[in-house]
Biopython code that builds the backbone (N, CA, C, O; Angstrom):
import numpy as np
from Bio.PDB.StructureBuilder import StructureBuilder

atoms = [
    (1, "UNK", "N", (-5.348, 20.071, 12.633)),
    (1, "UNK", "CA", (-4.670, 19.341, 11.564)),
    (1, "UNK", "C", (-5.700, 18.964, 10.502)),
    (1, "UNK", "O", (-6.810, 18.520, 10.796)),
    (2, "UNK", "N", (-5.264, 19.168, 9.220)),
    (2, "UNK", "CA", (-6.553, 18.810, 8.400)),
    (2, "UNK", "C", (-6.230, 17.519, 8.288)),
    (2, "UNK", "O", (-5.115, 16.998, 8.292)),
    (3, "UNK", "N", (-7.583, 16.913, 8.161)),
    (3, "UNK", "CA", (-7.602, 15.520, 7.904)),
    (3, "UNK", "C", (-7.389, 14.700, 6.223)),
    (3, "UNK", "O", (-6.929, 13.603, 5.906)),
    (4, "UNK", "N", (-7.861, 15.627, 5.575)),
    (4, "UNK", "CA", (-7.472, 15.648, 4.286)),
    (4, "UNK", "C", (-6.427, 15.849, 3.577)),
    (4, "UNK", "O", (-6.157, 16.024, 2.389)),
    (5, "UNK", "N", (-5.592, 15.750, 5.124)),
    (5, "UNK", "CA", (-3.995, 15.885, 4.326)),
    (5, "UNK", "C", (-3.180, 14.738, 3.366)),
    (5, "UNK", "O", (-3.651, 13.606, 3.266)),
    (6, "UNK", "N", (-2.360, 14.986, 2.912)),
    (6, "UNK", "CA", (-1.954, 13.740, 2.459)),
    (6, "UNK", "C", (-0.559, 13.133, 3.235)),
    (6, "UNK", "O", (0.385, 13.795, 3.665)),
    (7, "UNK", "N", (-0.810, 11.133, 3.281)),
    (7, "UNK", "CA", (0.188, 10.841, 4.073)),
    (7, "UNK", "C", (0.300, 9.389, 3.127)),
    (7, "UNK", "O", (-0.396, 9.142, 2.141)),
    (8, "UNK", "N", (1.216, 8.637, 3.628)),
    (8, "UNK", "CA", (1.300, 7.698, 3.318)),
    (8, "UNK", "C", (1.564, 6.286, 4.167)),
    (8, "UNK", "O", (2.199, 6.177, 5.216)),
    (9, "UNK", "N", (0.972, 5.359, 3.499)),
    (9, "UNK", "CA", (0.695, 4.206, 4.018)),
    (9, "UNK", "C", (1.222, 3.101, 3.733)),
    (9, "UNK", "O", (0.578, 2.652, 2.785)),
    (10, "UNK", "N", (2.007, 2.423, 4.005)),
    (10, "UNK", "CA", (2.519, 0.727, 3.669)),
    (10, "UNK", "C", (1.985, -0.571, 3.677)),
    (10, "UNK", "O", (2.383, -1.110, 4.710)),
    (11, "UNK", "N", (1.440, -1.159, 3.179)),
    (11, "UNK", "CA", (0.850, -2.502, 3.502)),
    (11, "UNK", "C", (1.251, -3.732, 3.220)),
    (11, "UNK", "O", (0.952, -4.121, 2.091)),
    (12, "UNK", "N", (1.840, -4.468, 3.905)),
    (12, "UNK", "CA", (2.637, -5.824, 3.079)),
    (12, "UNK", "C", (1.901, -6.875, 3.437)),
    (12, "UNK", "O", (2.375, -7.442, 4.422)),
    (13, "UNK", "N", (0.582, -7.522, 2.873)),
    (13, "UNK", "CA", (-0.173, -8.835, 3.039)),
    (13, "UNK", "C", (1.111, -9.937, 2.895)),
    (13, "UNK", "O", (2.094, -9.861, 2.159)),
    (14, "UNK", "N", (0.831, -10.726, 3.629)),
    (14, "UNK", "CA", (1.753, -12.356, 4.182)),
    (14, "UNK", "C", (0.458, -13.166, 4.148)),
    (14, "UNK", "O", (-0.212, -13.170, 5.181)),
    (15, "UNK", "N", (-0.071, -13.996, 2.862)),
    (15, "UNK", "CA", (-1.380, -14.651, 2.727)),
    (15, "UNK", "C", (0.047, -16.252, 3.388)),
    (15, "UNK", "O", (1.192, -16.573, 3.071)),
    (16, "UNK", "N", (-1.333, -16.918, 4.693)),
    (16, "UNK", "CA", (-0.393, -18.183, 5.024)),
    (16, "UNK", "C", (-0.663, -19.566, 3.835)),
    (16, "UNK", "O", (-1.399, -20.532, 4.033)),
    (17, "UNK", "N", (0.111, -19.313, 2.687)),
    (17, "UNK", "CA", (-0.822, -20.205, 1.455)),
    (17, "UNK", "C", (0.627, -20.519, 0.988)),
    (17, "UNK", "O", (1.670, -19.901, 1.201)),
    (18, "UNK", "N", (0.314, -22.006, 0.077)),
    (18, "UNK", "CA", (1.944, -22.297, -0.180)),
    (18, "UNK", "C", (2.526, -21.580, -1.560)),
    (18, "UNK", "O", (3.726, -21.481, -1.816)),
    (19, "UNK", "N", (1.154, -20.971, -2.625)),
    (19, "UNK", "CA", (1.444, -20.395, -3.491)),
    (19, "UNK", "C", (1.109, -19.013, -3.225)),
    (19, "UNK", "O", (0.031, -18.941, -3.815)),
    (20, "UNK", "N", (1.302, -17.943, -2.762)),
    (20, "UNK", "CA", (1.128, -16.708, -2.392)),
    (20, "UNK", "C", (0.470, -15.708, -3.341)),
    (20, "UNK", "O", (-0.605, -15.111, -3.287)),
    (21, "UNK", "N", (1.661, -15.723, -4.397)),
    (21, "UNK", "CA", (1.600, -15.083, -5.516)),
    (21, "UNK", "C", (0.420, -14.226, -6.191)),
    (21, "UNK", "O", (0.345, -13.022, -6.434)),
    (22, "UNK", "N", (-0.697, -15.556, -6.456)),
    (22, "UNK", "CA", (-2.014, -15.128, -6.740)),
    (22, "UNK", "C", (-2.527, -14.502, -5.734)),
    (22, "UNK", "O", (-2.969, -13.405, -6.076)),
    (23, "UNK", "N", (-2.691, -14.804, -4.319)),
    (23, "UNK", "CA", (-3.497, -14.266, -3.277)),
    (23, "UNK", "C", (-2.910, -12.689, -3.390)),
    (23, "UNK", "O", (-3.777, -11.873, -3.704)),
    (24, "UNK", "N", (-1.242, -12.025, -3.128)),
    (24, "UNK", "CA", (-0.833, -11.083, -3.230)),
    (24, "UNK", "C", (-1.324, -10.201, -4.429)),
    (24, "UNK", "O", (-1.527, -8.990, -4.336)),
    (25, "UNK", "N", (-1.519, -11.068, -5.748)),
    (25, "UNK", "CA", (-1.664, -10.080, -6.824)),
    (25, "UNK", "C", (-3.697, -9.657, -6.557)),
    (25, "UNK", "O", (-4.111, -8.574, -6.970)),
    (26, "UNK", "N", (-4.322, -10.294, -6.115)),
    (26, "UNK", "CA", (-5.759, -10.067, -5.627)),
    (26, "UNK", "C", (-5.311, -9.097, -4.824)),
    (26, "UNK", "O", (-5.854, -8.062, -5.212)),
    (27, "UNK", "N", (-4.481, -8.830, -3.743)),
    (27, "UNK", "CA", (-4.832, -7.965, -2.765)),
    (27, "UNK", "C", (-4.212, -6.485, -3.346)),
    (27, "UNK", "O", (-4.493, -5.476, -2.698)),
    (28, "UNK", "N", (-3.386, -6.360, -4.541)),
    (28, "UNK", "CA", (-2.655, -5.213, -5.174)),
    (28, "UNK", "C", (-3.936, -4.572, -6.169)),
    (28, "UNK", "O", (-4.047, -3.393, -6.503)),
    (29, "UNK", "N", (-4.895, -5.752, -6.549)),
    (29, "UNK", "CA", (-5.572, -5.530, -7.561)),
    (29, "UNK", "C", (-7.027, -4.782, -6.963)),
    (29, "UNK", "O", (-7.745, -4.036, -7.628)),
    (30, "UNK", "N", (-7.193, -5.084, -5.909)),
    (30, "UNK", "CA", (-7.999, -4.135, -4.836)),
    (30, "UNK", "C", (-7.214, -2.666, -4.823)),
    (30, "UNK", "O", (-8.017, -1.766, -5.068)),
    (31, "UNK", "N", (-6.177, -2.297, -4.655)),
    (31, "UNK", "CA", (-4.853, -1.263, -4.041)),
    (31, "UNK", "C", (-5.606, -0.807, -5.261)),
    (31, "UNK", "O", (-6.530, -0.020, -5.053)),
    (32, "UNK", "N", (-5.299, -1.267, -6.821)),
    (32, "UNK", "CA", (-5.304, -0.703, -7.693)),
    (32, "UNK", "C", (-6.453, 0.060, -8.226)),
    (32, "UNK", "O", (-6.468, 0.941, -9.085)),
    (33, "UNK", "N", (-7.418, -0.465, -7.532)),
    (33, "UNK", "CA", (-9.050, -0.411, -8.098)),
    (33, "UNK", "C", (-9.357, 0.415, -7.320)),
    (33, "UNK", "O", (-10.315, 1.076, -7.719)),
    (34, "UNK", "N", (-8.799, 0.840, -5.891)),
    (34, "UNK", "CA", (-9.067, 2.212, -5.244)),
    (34, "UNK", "C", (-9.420, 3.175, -5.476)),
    (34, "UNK", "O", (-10.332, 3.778, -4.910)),
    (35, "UNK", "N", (-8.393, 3.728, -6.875)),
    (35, "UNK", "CA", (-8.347, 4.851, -7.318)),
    (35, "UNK", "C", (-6.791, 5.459, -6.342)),
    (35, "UNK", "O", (-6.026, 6.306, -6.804)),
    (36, "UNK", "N", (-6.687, 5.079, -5.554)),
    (36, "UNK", "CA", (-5.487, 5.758, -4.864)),
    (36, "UNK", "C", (-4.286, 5.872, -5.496)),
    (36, "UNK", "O", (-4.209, 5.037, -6.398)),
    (37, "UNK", "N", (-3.122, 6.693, -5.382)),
    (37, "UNK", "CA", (-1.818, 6.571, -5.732)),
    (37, "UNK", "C", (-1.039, 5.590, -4.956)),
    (37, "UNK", "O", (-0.881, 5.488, -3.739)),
    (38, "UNK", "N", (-0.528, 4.795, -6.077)),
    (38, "UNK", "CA", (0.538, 3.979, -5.241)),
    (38, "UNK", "C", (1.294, 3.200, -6.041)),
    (38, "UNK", "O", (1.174, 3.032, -7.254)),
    (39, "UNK", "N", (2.336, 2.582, -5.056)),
    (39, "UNK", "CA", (3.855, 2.177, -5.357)),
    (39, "UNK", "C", (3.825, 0.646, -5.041)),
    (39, "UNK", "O", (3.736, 0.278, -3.870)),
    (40, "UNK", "N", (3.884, -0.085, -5.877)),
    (40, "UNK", "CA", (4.282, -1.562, -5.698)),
    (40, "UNK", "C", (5.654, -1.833, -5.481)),
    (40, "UNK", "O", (6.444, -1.428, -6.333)),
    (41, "UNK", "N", (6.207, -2.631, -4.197)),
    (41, "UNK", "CA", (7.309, -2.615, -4.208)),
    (41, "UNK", "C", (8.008, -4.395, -3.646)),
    (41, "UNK", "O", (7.256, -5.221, -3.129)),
    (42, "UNK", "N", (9.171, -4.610, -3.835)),
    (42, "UNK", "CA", (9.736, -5.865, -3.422)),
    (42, "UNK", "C", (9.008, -6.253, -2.176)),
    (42, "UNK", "O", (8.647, -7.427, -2.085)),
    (43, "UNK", "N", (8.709, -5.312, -1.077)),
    (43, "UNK", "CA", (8.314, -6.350, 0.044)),
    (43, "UNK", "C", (7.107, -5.756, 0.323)),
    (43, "UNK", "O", (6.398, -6.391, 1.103)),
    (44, "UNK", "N", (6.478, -4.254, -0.280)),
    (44, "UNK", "CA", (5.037, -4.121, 0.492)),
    (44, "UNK", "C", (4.673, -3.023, -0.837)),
    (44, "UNK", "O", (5.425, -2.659, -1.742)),
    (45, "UNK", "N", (3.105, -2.623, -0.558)),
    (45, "UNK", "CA", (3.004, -1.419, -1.953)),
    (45, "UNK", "C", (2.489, -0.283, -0.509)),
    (45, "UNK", "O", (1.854, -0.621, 0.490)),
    (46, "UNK", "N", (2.945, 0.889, -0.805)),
    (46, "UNK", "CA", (2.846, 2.172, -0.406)),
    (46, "UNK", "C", (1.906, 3.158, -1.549)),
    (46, "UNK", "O", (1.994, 3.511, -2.724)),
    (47, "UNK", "N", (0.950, 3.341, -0.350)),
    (47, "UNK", "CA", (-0.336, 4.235, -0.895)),
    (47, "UNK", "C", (-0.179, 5.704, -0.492)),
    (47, "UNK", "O", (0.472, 5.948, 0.524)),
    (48, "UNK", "N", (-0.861, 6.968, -1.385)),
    (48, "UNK", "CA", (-0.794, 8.453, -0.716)),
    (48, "UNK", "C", (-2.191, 8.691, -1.075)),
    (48, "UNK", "O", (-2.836, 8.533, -2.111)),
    (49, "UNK", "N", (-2.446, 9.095, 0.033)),
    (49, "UNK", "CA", (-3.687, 9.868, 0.092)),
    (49, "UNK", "C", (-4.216, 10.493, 1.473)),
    (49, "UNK", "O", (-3.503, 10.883, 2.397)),
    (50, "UNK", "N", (-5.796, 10.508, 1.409)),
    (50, "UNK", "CA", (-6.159, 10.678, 3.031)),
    (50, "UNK", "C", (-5.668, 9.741, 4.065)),
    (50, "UNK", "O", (-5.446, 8.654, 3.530)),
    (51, "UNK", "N", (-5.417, 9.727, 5.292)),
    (51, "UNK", "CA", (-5.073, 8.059, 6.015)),
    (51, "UNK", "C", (-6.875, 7.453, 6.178)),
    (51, "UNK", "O", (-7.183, 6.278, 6.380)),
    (52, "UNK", "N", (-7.439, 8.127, 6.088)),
    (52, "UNK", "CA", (-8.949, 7.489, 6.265)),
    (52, "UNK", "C", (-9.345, 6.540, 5.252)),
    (52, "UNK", "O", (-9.888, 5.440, 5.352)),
    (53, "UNK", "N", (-8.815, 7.442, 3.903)),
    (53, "UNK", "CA", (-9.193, 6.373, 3.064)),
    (53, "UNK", "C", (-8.300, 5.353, 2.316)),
    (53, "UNK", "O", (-8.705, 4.763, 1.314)),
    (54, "UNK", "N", (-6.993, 5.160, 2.877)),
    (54, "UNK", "CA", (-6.036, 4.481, 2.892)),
    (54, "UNK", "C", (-5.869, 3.088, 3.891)),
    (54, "UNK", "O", (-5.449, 1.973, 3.581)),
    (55, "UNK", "N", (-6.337, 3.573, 5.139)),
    (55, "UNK", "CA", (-6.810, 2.646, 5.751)),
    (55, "UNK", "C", (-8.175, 1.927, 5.697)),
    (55, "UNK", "O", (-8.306, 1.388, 6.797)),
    (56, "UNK", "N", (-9.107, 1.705, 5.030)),
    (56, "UNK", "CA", (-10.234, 1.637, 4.389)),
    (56, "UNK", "C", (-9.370, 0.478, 2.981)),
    (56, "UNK", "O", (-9.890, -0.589, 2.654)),
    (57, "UNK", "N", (-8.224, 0.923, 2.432)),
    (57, "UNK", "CA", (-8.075, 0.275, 1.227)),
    (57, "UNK", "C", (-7.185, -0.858, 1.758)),
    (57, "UNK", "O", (-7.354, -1.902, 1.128)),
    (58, "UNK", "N", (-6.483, -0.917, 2.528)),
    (58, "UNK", "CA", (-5.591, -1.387, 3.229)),
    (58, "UNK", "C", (-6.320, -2.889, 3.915)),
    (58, "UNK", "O", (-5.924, -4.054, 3.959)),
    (59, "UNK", "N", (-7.478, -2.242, 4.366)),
    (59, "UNK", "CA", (-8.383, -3.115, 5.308)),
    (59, "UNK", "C", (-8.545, -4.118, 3.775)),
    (59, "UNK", "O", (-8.178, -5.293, 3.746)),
    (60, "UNK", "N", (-9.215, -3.327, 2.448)),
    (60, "UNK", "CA", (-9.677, -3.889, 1.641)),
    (60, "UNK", "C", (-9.218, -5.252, 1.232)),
    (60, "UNK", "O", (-9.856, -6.303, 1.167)),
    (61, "UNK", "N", (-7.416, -4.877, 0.856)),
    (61, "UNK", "CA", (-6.686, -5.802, 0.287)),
    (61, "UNK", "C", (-6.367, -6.719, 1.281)),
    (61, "UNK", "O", (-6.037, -7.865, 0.975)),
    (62, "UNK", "N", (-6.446, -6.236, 2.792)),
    (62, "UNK", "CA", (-6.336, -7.632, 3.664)),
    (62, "UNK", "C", (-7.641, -8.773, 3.460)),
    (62, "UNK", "O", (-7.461, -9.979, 3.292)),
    (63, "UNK", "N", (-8.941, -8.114, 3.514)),
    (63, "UNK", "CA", (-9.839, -8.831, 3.314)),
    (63, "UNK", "C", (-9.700, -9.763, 2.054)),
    (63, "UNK", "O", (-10.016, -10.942, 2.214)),
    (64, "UNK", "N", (-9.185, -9.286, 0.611)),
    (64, "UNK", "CA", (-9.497, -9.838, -0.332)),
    (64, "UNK", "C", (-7.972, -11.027, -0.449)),
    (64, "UNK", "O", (-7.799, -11.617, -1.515)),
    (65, "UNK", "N", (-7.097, -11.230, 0.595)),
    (65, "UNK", "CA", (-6.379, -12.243, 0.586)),
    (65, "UNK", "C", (-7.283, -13.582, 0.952)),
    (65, "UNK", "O", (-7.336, -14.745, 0.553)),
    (66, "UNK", "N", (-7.777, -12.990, 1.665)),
    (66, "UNK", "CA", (-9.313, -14.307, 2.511)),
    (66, "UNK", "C", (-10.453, -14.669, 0.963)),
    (66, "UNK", "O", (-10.870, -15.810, 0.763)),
    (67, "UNK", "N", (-10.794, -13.500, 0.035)),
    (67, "UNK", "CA", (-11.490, -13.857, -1.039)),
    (67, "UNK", "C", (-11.382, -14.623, -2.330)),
    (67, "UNK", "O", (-12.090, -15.056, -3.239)),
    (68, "UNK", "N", (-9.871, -14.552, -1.859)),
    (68, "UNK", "CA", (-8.846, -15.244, -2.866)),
    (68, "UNK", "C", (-8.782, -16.820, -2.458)),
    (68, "UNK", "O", (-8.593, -17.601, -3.391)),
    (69, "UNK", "N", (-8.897, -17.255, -1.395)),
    (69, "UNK", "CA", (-8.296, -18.436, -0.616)),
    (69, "UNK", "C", (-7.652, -18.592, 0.112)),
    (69, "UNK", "O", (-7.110, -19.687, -0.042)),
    (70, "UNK", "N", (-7.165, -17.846, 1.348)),
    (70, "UNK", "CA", (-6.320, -18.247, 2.368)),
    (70, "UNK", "C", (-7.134, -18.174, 3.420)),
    (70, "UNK", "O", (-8.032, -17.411, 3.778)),
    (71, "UNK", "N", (-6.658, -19.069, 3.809)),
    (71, "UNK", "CA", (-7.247, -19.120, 5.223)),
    (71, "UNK", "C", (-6.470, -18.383, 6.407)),
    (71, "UNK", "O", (-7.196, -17.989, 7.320)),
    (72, "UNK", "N", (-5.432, -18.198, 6.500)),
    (72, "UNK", "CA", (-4.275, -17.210, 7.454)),
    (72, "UNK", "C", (-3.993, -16.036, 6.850)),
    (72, "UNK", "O", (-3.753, -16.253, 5.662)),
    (73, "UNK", "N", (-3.899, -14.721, 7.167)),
    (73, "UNK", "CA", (-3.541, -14.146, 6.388)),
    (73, "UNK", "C", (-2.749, -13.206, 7.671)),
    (73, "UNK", "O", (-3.528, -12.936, 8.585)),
    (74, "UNK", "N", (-1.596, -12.780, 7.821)),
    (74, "UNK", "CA", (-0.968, -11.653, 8.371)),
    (74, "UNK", "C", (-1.014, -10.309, 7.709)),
    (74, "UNK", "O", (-0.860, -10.498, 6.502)),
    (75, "UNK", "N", (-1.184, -8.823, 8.018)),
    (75, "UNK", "CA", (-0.856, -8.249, 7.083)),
    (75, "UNK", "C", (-0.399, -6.525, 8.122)),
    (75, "UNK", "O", (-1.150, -6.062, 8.979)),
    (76, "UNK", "N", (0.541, -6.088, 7.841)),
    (76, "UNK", "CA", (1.585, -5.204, 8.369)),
    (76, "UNK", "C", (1.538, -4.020, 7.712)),
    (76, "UNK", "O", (1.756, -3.921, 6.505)),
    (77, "UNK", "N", (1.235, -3.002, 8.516)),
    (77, "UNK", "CA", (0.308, -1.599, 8.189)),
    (77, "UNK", "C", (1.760, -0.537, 8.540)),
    (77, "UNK", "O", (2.272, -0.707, 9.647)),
    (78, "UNK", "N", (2.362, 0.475, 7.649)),
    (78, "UNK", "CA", (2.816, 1.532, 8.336)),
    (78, "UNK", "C", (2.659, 2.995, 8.096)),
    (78, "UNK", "O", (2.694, 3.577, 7.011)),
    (79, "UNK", "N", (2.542, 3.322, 8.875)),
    (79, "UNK", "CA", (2.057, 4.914, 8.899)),
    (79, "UNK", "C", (3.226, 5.895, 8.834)),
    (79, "UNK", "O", (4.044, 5.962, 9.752)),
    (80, "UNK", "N", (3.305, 6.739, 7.617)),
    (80, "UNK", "CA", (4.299, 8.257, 7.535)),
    (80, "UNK", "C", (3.371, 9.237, 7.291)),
    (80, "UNK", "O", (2.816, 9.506, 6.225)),
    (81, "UNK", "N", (3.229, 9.831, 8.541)),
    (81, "UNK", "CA", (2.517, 11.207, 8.405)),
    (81, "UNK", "C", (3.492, 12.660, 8.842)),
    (81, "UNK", "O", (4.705, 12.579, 9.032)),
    (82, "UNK", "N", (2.948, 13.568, 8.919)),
    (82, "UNK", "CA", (3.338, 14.772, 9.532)),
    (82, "UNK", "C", (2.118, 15.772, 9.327)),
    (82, "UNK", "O", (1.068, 15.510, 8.740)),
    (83, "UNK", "N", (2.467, 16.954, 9.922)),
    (83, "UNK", "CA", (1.430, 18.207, 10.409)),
    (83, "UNK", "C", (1.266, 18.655, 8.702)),
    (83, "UNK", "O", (0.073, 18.399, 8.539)),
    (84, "UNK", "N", (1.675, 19.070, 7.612)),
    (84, "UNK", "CA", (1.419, 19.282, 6.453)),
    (84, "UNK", "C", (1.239, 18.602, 5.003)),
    (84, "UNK", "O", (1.124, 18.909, 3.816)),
    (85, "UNK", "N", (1.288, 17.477, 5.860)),
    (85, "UNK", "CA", (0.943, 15.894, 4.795)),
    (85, "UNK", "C", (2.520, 15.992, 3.967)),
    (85, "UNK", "O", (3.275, 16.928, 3.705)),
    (86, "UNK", "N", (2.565, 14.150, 3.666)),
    (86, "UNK", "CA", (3.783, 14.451, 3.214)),
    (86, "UNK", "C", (3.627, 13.661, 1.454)),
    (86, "UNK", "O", (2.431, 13.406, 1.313)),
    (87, "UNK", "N", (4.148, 13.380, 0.613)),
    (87, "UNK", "CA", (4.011, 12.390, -0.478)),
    (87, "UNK", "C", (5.241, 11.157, -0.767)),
    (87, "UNK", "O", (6.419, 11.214, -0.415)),
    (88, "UNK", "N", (4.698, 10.283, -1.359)),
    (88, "UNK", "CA", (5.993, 9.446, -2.000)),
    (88, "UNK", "C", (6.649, 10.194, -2.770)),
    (88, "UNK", "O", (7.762, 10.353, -2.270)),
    (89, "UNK", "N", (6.570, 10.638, -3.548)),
    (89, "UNK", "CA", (7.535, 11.406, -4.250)),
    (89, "UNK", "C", (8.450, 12.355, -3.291)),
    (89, "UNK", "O", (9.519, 11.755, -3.177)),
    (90, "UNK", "N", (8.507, 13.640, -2.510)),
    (90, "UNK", "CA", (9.398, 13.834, -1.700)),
    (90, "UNK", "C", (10.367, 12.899, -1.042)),
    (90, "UNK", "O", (11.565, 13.151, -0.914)),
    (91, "UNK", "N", (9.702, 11.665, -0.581)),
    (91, "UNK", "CA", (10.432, 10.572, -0.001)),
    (91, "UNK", "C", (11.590, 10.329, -0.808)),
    (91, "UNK", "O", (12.770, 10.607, -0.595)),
    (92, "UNK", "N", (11.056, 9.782, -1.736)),
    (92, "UNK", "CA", (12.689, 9.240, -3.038)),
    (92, "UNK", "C", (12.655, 9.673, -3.886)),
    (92, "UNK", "O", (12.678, 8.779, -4.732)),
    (93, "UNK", "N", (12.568, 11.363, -4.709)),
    (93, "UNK", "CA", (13.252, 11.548, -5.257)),
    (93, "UNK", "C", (14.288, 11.805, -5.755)),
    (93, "UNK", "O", (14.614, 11.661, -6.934)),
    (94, "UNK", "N", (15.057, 12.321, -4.642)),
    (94, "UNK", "CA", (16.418, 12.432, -4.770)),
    (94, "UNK", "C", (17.583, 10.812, -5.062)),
    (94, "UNK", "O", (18.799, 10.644, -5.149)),
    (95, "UNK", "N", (16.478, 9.998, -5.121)),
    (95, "UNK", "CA", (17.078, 8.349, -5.342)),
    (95, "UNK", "C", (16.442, 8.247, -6.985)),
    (95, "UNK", "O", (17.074, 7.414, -7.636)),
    (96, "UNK", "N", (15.608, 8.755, -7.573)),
    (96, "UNK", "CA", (15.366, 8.372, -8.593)),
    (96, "UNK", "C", (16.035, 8.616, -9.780)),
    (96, "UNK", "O", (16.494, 9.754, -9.684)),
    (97, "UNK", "N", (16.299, 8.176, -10.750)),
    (97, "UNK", "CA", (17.431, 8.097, -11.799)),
    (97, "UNK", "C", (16.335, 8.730, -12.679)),
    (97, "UNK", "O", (15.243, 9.057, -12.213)),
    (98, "UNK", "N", (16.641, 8.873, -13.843)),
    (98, "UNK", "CA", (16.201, 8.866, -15.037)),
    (98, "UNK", "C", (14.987, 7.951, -15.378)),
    (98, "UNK", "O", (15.159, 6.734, -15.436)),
    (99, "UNK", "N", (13.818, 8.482, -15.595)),
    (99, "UNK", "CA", (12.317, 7.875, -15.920)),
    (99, "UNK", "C", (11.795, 7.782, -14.682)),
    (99, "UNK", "O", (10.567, 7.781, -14.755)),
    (100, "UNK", "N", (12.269, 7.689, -13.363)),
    (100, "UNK", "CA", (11.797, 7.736, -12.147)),
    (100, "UNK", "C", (11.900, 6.413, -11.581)),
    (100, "UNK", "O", (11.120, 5.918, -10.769)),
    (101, "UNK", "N", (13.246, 5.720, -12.233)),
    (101, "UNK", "CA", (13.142, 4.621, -11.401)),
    (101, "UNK", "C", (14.368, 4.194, -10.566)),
    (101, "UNK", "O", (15.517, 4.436, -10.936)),
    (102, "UNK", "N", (14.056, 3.518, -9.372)),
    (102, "UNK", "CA", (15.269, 3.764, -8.232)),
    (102, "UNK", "C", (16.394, 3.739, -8.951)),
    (102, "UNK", "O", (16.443, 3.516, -10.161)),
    (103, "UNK", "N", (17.741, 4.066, -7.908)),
    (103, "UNK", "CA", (18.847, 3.428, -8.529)),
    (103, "UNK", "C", (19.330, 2.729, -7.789)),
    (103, "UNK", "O", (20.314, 2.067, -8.116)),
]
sb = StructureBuilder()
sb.init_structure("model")
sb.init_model(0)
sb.init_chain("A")
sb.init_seg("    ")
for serial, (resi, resn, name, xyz) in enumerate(atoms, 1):
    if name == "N":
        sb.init_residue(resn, " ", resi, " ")
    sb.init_atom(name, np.array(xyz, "f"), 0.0, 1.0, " ", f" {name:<3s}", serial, name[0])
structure = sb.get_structure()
């Protein structure tokens, strides 16, 4: 299996803080600074790339909820792979409307 395939990854940080908001937008702003492709979404952002270096970014933005100020932080990892790598885009396009955004 090549390892360099492409898959995708979910990450939804839960910083235990009473204002979240900021801690969440630190841990997207890591996601973003990756360089990786990815999807910000209502409850988690979904990354495509290698899983090596997805999990590496993943780790990142958990860490940087702690750099931000929380002291608790939960954070919930999911893995979509297969034998020929797969992308977000296959996933929902057939849901995307016009400009590429859900419907």
């Amino acid at each position: 299996m090549d390892a360099e395939r492409t898959v995708n990854v979910a990450v939804q940080v839960l910083p235990l803080v009473e204002d979240l908001y900021p801690v969440v937008d630190r841990a997207i702003e890591v996601i973003a600074g990756s360089g990786v492709k990815y999807e910000v979404g209502p409850m988690e952002t979904v990354m495509e790339g290698p899983l090596d270096k997805l999990l590496e970014v993943a780790k990142a933005a958990h860490l940087a909820c702690f750099e931000a100020g929380a002291g608790r932080v939960v954070t919930i990892i999911k893995i979509a792979d297969q034998v020929g790598g797969t992308t977000i885009e296959e996933k929902v396009a057939k849901y995307r409307g016009e400009g590429g955004r859900a419907r």
